[in-house]
ZAMARGU-4260 file (C-alpha; in steps of 0.2 Angstrom, whole numbers, plus 5000, padded with zeros to 4 digits):
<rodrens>
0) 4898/4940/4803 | 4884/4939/4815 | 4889/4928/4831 | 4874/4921/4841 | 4881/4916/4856
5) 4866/4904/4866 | 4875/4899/4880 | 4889/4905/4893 | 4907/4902/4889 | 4910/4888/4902
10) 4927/4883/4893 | 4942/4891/4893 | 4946/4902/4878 | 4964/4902/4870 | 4971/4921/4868
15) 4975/4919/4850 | 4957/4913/4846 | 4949/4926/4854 | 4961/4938/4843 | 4957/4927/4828
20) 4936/4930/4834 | 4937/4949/4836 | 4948/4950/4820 | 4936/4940/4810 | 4920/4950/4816
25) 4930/4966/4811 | 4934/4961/4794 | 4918/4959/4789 | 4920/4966/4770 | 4904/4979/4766
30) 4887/4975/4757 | 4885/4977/4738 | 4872/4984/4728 | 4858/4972/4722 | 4863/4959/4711
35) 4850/4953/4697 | 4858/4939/4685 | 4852/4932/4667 | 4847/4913/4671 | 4842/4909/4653
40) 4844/4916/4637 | 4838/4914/4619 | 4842/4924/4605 | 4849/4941/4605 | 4845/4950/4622
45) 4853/4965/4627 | 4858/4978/4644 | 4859/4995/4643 | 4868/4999/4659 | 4866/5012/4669
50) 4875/5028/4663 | 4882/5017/4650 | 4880/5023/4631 | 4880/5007/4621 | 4868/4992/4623
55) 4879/4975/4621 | 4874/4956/4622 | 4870/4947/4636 | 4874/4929/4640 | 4868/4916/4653
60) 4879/4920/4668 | 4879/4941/4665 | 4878/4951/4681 | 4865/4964/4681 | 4864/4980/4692
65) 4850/4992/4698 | 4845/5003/4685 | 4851/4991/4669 | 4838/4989/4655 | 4837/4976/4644
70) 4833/4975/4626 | 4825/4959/4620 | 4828/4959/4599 | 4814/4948/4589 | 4813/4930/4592
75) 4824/4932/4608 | 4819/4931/4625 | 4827/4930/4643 | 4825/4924/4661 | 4830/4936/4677
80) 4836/4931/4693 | 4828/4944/4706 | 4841/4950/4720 | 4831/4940/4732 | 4838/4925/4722
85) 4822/4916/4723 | 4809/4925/4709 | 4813/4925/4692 | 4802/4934/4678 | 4803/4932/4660
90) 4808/4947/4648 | 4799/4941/4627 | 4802/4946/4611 | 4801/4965/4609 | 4801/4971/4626
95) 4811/4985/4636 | 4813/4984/4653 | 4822/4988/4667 | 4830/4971/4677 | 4820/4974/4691
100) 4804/4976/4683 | 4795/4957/4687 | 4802/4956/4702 | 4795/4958/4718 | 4797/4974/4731
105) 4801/4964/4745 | 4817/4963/4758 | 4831/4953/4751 | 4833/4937/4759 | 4850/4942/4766
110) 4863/4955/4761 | 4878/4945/4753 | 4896/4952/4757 | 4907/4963/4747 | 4921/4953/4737
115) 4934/4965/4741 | 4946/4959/4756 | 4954/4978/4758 | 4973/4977/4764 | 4973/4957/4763
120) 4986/4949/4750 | 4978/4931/4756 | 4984/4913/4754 | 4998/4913/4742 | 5014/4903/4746
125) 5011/4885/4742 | 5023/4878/4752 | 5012/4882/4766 | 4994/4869/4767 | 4984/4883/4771
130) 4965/4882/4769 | 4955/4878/4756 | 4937/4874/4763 | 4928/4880/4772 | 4934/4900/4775
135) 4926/4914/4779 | 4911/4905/4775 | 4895/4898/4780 | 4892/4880/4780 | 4876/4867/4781
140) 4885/4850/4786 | 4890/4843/4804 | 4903/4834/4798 | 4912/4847/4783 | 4924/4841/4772
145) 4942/4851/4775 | 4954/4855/4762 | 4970/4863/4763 | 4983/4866/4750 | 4995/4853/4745
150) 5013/4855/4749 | 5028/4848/4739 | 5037/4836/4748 | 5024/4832/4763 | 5018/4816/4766
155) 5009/4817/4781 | 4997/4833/4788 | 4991/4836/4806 | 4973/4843/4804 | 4965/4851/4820
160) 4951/4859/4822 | 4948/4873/4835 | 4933/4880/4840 | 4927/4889/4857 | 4920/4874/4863
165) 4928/4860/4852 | 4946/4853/4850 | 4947/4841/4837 | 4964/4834/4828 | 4969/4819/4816
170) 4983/4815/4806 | 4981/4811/4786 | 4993/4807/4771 | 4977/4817/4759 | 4976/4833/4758
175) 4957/4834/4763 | 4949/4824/4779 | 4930/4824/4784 | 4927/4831/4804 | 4922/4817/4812
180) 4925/4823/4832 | 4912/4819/4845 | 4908/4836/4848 | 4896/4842/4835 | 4899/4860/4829
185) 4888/4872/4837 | 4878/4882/4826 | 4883/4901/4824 | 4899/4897/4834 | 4916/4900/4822
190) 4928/4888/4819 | 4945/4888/4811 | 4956/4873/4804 | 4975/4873/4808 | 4986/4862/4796
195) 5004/4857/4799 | 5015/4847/4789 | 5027/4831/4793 | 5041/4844/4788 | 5034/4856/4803
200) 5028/4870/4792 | 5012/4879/4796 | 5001/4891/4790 | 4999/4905/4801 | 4978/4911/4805
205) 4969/4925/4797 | 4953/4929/4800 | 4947/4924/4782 | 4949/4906/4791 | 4933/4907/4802
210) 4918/4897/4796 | 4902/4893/4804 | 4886/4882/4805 | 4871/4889/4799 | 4855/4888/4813
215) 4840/4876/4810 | 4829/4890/4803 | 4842/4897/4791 | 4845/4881/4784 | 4824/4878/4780
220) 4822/4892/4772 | 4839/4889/4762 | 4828/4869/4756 | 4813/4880/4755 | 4824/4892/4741
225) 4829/4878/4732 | 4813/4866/4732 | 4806/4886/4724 | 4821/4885/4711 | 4817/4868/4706
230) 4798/4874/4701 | 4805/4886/4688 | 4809/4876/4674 | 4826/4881/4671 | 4841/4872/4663
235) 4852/4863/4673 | 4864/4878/4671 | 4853/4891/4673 | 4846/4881/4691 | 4865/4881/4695
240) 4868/4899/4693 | 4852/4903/4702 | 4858/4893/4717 | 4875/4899/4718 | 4865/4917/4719
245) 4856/4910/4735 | 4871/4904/4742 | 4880/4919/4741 | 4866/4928/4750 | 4868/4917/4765
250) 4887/4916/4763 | 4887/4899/4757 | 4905/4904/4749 | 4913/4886/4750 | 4895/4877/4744
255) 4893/4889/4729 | 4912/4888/4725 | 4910/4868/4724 | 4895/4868/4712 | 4904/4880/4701
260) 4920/4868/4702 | 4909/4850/4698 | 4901/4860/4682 | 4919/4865/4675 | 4923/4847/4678
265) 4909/4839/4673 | 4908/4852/4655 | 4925/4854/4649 | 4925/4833/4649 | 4908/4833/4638
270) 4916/4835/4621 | 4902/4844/4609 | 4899/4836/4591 | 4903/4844/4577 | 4887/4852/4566
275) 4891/4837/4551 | 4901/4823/4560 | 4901/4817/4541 | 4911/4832/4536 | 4929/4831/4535
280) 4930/4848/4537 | 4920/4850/4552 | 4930/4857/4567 | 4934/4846/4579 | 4926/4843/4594
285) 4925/4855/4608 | 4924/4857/4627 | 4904/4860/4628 | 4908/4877/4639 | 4904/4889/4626
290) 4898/4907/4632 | 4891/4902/4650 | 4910/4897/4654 | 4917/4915/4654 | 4901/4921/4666
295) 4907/4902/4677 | 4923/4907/4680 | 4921/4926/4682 | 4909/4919/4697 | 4924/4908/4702
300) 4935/4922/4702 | 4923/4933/4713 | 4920/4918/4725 | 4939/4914/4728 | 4941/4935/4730
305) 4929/4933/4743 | 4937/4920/4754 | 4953/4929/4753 | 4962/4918/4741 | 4966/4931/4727
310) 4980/4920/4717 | 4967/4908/4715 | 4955/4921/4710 | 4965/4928/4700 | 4969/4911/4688
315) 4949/4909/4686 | 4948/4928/4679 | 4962/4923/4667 | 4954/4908/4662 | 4937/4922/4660
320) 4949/4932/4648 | 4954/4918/4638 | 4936/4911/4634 | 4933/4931/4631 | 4945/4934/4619
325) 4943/4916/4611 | 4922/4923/4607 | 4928/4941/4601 | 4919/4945/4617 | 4923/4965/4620
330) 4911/4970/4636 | 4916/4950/4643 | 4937/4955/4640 | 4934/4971/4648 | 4927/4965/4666
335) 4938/4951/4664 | 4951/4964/4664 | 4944/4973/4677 | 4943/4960/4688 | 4961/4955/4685
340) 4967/4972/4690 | 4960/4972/4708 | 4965/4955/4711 | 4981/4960/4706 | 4979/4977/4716
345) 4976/4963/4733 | 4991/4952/4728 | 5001/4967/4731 | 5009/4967/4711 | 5003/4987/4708
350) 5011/4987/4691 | 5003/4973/4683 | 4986/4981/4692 | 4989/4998/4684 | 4993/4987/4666
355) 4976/4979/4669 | 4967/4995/4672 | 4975/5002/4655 | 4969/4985/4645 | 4951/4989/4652
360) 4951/5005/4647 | 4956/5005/4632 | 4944/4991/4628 | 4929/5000/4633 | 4935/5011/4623
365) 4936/5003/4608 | 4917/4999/4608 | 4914/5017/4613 | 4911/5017/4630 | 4918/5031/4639
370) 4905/5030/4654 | 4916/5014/4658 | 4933/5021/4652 | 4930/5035/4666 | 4923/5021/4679
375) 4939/5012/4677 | 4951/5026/4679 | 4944/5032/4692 | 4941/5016/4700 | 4959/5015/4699
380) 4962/5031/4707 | 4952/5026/4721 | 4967/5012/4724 | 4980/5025/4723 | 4973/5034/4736
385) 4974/5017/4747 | 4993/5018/4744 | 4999/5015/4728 | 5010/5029/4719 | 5006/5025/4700
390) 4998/5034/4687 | 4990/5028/4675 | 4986/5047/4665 | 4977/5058/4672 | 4977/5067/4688
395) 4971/5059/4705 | 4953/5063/4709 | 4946/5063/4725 | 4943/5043/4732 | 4924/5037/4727
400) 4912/5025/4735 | 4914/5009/4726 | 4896/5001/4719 | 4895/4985/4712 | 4902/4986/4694
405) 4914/4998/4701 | 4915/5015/4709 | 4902/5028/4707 | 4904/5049/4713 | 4915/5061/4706
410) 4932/5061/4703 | 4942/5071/4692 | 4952/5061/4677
</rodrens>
């Protein structure tokens, strides 16, 4: 994270918050690849990835790298999300094409951050209220809504919030309070929440707890992004997976996180009817989340990795598997998997990562995929050599360079 520091400190700074800064401008996680995602979709579309052998479906929500190709079958057709998260372009009937082809050859708006919070096990006991919102994230509002996790048997929390210039603390019986100090938070300056408990307990302060105002100019052409999106006639869901895209670019983490959360909520309420209400025999209704869900809470999933709260990320890709398996949905099981196992791998359970990594596996190759069966191993090999001592066949090969739909370099199986 970029600190833009306008003025002279002037105001004492406490030692531990100055160790919480540094720490938090070190931990910056790496840049991914570009990202390109499916928006809208009708009919039978599919992705040839990159080194891949087998073409398989795609489905609004699927995550598309450099170098994919998509197949568009006859009567089917597809809208893209650029990486810039702003232009999208339309793949019809018929056509092969490569994810990037309408998009424009400009710089990205901004480079979004990796998922993967090496070395950090993150937020995990509940009987500590640590944060919720915002962390290690950007925000837009002056006064930001703060969450923390709830704690049996509390009643009342202590809520302060500390900043280099800024001091501000209340007491609460809710688990959530709006700022509402007289000093507004300066923009680019971090910020972290402290939560204690009537009982006295605490959580302590990693640097995944620094948030930040975004400046005047970022926030325009943020209004400026969405006014754009809102021109190109997309679903209410395909506009809401192209927005969490632009917020991830500006590290919106705690914004797009919220969108995601008031669709689940708002979808799984929304009951579907059944094709012939007249039919006795007509299933019965259903949650209207369908295929979008499994790509919604994959997204979670990556969101929560992100912010360093793994266990919660690691509920949203079990929920992803379950929609997957519930659809017969091979590829969608697979990632799902995937996902699970590094979790897992950051939670500091290595069995149950390595157990992951097998599923996966052996899923891709079910459908004949051995590009990804070899991606996966040696993905996981590239954990071993961070520490772990398990093998899961195969001998260790030499650590790769991790890309965004896994690893990429050589290593020997």
């Amino acid at each position: 994270m970029a600190l833009s520091l306008r003025r002279p400190l002037s105001l004492p700074i406490p030692p531990w918050f100055l160790s919480l800064l540094i720490l938090g401008s070190l931990a910056t996680p790496g840049l991914t690849a570009e990202s390109y995602r499916i928006v809208e979709v009708s009919g039978t579309v599919q992705v040839k990835r990159q080194g891949q052998g087998n073409a398989v479906p795609v489905s609004m929500g699927t995550a598309l790298s450099l170098g994919d190709r998509l197949l568009a079958g006859q009567g089917s057709w597809a809208k893209i999300l650029c990486d810039n998260a702003i232009s999208i372009w339309r793949i019809n009937a018929g056509e092969i094409k490569g994810v990037a082809y309408g998009c424009p050859r400009s710089v990205r708006i901004a480079l979004r951050s990796s998922r993967s919070i090496e070395g950090f096990i993150g937020d995990v006991d509940a009987t500590v209220p640590y944060a919720l919102s915002p962390r290690k994230s950007a925000i837009r509002a002056v006064q930001p809504l703060l969450r923390w996790n709830p704690v049996p048997g509390a009643t009342r929390y202590q809520v302060t919030l500390m900043g280099i210039d800024n001091n501000w603390s209340t007491e609460t019986s809710e688990t959530q309070v709006r700022y509402s100090g007289e000093i507004p938070l300066e923009e680019g300056l971090p910020y972290v929440i402290r939560v204690k408990t009537d009982t006295g307990v605490s959580a302590q302060q990693p640097s995944s707890l620094l948030f930040w105002r975004i400046d005047a100019e970022t926030e325009a052409t943020i209004a400026a992004a969405e006014a754009e999106l809102d021109t190109q006639d997309l679903s209410p869901l395909g506009n809401l997976l192209a927005r969490v895209e632009l917020y991830r670019q500006f590290e919106l983490f705690s914004e797009a996180i919220d969108l995601l959360n008031a669709w689940v909520t708002e979808e799984t309420a929304t009951p579907q009817t059944p094709d012939s209400a007249t039919d006795p025999q007509a299933d019965p209704p259903v949650p209207a989340v369908a295929v979008p869900a499994v790509s919604v809470q994959q997204l979670l999933g990556e969101l929560h990795q992100t912010i360093g709260l793994n266990q919660l990320a690691l509920d949203h890709y079990s929920q992803a598997l379950a929609l997957a398996q519930t659809q017969a949905d091979l590829p969608g099981q697979a990632q799902a998997q995937w996902d699970q196992a590094e979790a897992l791998w950051l939670l500091g359970r290595k069995e149950d990562s390595a157990a992951a990594w097998r599923v996966a596996q052996d899923l891709y190759r079910t459908w004949g995929d051995e590009e990804q069966v070899t991606l996966a191993h040696s993905s996981f090999n590239f954990r071993m050599y961070q520490g772990i001592q398990i093998e899961i066949g195969g001998t260790l090969g030499r650590p790769l360079v991790k890309g965004s739909r896994g690893v990429s370099g050589p290593g020997s199986l």
